[in-house]
Structures are given as C-alpha cells and as structure tokens.
C-alpha positions in Angstrom: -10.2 -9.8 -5.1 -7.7 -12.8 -5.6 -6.2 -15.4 -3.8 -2.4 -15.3 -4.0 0.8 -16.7 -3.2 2.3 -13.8 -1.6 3.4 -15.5 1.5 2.5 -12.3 4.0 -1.2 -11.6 2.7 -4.0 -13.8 1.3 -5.7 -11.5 -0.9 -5.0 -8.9 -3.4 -7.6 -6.5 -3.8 -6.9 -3.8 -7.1 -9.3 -0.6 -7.0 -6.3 0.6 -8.8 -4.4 -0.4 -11.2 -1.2 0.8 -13.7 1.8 2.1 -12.6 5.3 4.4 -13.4 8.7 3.6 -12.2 10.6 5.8 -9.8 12.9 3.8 -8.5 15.4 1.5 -9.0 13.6 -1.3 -7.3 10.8 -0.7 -10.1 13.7 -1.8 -12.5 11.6 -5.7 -13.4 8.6 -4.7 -11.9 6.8 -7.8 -11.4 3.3 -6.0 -11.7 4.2 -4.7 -14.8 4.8 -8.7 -16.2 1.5 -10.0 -15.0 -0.5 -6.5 -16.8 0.8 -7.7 -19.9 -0.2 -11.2 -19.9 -3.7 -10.0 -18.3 -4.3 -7.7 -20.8 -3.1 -10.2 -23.7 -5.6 -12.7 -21.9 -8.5 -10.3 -22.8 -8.8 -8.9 -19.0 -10.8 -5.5 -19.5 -9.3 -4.9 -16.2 -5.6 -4.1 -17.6 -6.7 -3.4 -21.6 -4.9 0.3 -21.6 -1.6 -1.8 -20.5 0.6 -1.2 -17.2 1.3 2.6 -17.8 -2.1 3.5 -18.0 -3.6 4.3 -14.3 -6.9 3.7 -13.9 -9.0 4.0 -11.3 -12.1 1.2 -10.8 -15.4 1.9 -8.6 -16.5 -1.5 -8.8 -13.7 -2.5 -6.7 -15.1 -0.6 -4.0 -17.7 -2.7 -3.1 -15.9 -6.2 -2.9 -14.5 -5.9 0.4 -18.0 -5.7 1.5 -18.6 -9.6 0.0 -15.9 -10.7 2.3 -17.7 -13.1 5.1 -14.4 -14.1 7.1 -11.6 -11.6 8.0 -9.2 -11.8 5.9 -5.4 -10.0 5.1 -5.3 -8.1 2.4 -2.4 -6.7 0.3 -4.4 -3.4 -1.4 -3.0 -2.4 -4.5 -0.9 -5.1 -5.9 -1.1 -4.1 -9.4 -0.5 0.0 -8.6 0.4 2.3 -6.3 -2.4 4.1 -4.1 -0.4 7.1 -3.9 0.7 8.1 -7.3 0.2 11.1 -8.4 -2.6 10.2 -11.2 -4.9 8.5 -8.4 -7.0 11.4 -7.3 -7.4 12.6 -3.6 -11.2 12.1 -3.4 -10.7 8.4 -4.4 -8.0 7.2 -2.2 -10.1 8.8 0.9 -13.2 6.3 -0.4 -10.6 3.4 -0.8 -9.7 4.2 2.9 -13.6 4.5 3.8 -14.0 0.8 2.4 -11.1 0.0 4.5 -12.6 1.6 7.8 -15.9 -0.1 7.3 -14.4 -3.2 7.3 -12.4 -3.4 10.6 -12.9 -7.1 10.1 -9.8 -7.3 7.7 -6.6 -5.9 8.1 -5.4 -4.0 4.9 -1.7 -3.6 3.8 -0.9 -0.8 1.8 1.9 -0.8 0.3 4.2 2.4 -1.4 7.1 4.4 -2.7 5.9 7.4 -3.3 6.4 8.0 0.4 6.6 11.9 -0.2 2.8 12.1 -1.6 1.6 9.9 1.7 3.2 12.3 3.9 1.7 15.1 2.5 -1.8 14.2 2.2 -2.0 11.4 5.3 -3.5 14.2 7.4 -6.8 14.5 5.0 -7.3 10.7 5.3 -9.5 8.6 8.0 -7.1 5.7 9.9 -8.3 2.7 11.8 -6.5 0.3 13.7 -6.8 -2.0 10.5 -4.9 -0.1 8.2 -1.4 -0.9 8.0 1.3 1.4 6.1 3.9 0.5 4.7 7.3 1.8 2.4 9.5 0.1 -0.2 12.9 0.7 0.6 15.1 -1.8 -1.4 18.0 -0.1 -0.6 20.3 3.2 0.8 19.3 5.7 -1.9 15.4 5.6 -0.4 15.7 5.2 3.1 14.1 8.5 3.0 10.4 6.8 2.5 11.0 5.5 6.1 10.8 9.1 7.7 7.9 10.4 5.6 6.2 6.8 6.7 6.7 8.0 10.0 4.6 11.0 9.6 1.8 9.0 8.8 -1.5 8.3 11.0 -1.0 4.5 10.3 -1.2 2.8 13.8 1.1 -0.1 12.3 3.9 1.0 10.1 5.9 -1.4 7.6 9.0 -1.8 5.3 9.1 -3.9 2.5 13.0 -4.3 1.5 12.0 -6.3 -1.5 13.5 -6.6 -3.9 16.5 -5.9 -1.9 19.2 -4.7 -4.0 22.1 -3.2 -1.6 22.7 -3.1 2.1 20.9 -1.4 4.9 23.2 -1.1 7.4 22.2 1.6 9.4 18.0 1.5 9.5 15.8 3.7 11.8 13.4 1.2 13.2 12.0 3.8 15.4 8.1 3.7 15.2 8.5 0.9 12.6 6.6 -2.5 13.8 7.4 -5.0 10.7 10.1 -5.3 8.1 9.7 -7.5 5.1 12.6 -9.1 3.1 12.8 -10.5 -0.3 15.2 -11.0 -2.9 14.7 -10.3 -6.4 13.2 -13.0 -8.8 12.2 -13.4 -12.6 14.9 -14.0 -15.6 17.5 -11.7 -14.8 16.9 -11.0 -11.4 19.9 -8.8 -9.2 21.7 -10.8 -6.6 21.0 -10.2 -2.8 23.7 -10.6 -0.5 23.2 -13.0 2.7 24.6 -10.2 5.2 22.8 -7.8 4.0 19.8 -10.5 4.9 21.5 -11.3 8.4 22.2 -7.7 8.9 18.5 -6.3 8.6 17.4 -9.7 11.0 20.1 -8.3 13.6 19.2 -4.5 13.6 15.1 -6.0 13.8 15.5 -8.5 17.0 17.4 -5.4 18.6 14.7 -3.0 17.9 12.0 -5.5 18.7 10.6 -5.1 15.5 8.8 -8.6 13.8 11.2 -9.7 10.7 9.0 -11.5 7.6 12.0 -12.9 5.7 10.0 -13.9 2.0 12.2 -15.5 -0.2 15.8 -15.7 -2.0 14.6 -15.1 -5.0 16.9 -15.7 -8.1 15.9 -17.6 -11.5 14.3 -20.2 -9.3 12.6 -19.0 -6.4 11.3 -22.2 -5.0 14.2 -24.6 -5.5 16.0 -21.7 -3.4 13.9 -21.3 -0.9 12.7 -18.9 1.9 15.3 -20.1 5.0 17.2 -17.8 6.8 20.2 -19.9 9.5 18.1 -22.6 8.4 14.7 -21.8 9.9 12.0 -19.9 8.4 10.4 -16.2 9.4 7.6 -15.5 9.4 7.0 -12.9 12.1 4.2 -10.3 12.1 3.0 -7.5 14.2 0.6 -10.3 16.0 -1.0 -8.0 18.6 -2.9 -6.2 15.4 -3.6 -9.5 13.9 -5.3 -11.1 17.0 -8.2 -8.0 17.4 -9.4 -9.7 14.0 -12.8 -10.9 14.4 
C-alpha cells in the first residue's frame, strides 16, 4: 500500500508488479520510470526490473490492515490482466477485493481482450470498479470488451491522451478519466480533443474526471478545464462506502 498523488485514488496497492508495452500509450510508461529508480533504491520489491512480472502473496493480506474505507487504484506498477499473471491469482486478488466491500477498488487495463475472456470465471462486488485505457482511436476496441465485463461500474482512462475521440460509445460506461501526457518529452494533447470528450460525457450523463494537462511541467500547467476544475465521479458507488 501507498499513499499517492494520483488525484482520483488515495492508495496504490501492487500484488503485482512488472509490465510489457502493447500500445502506444505505453510509449513513456510512467510505471516503468519509477521501477527503475525503486529497484536502484534497493526495493526487493522491483529487483528483477520493470519487464520482469512478478507476482507477490504478501500483498494479499494488506487490504485487510485497512481500518477506514479507502479508494484504491490496484495495480499501479502492472497490469492485472497480462498474460504472465496467472488465472488462479487474479481470482484471489478479486477475493481480497470482495472481502473488503469497505473500499472501493479501481482496476485499471489494456489488455481488454484477456478481461473479456476470463471475466466470467471471476467473483464481482459492487466495489470493484473496471476500467480501460484508451488513449486514442486505434483502441477504442478495449471499450466493447469492457463492456462484457461483470464490473457493476465501468471506466475509461484516456490518459495519456494522444489523438481525438470523436465518436466514443459511452453506453454502459459510468466514468471517463482524462489526462495529458507528462515527463521530458511528453506528446502534446489537444484542447478540443479535451472539450470534445467533456461534450460527448455531459450528453451521455456519464461523470467526467479531467486529471491534468500534463506537459514538461505538470503543475505550473495545471488541471482546469473552461477555467473550473473536474472532478466528477460515479458518486452513487462512492456513498455505499462505510
């Protein structure tokens, strides 16, 4: 578990870790970054580097700890659903999470194709929310295999956005996520695509998180969209929190 600054969750919680790209959202994958200065700081945790996935039973038994409900993005530093991440162990990852109905769980992923396939032969709860990257037209794809899911709440991340989605299927969708790219040679994001995405969202009722700008510097650009921030969630889900 970890605090973080990820302004739609506040916690990360790893049973996973390591990762492939597939896509060219992966292309500066921050995960990848913050495995190699973990594992140059000694961090057993990410020794075998970013590439390597690994699996770790201790993790399990964190959530567990938790006293006060919490929101909690799982899988920051991987992808639950890649292909190296074994069946059995992503059905105990999604035990944990139905044990603890106190905390809502974010999972996040692109391999939307392997979710799809096996979502049938995993146990969902009200506190498990789904959701797909989709940082541009080439993977809009993801969307309809999300749909196939059991997840009661369904989610898009469009971060880091990298091209317009002008033409979304919101249907069944209950939260969109938007973000532009940061780090040292991040890709621009254009302001209409931004506006459009908000636009096809209010229509289709569906909450709009908009998370940053991005760019070289991230804060100094900031995270206002027509010069208000958004920070809209699927609140009905939040409020059965105990």
């Amino acid at each position: 578990m970890a605090q973080t600054s990820i302004e739609w969750t506040e916690l990360t919680w790893n049973p996973v870790t390591g990762c492939t790209k597939i896509s060219a959202g992966c292309k500066f994958c921050y995960a990848e970054v913050m495995s190699k200065r973990l594992k140059a700081m000694g961090v057993d945790k990410y020794k075998d580097g970013f590439k390597k996935v690994r699996i770790h039973e201790d993790a399990l038994r964190i959530p567990y700890t938790w006293k006060k409900s919490k929101v909690v993005f799982v899988n920051s530093m991987s992808d639950l659903f890649h292909k190296d991440v074994p069946l059995e162990f992503i059905q105990r990852v999604f035990q944990v999470m139905r044990d603890n109905g106190q905390h809502v769980f974010q999972v996040l992923t692109k391999r939307a194709d392997r979710l799809a396939e096996i979502s049938d032969q995993l146990s969902w709860s009200h506190n498990i929310w789904m959701g797909v990257s989709v940082e541009d037209e080439r993977v809009t794809d993801r969307i309809d295999f999300l749909r196939q899911s059991g997840a009661r709440v369904k989610f898009l991340s469009c971060e880091p956005l990298i091209g317009p989605l002008p033409n979304l299927n919101l249907k069944e969708i209950d939260w969109v996520i938007v973000g532009g790219e940061s780090g040292h040679n991040p890709r621009p994001m254009n302001s209409d695509w931004v506006l459009d995405i908000q636009e096809q969202c209010q229509q289709a009722n569906v909450a709009f998180f908009f998370k940053q700008w991005g760019g070289k510097n991230k804060k100094k650009a900031g995270r206002e969209l027509n010069g208000k921030t958004y920070d809209e969630m699927p609140e009905i889900e939040l409020q059965k929190l105990v």
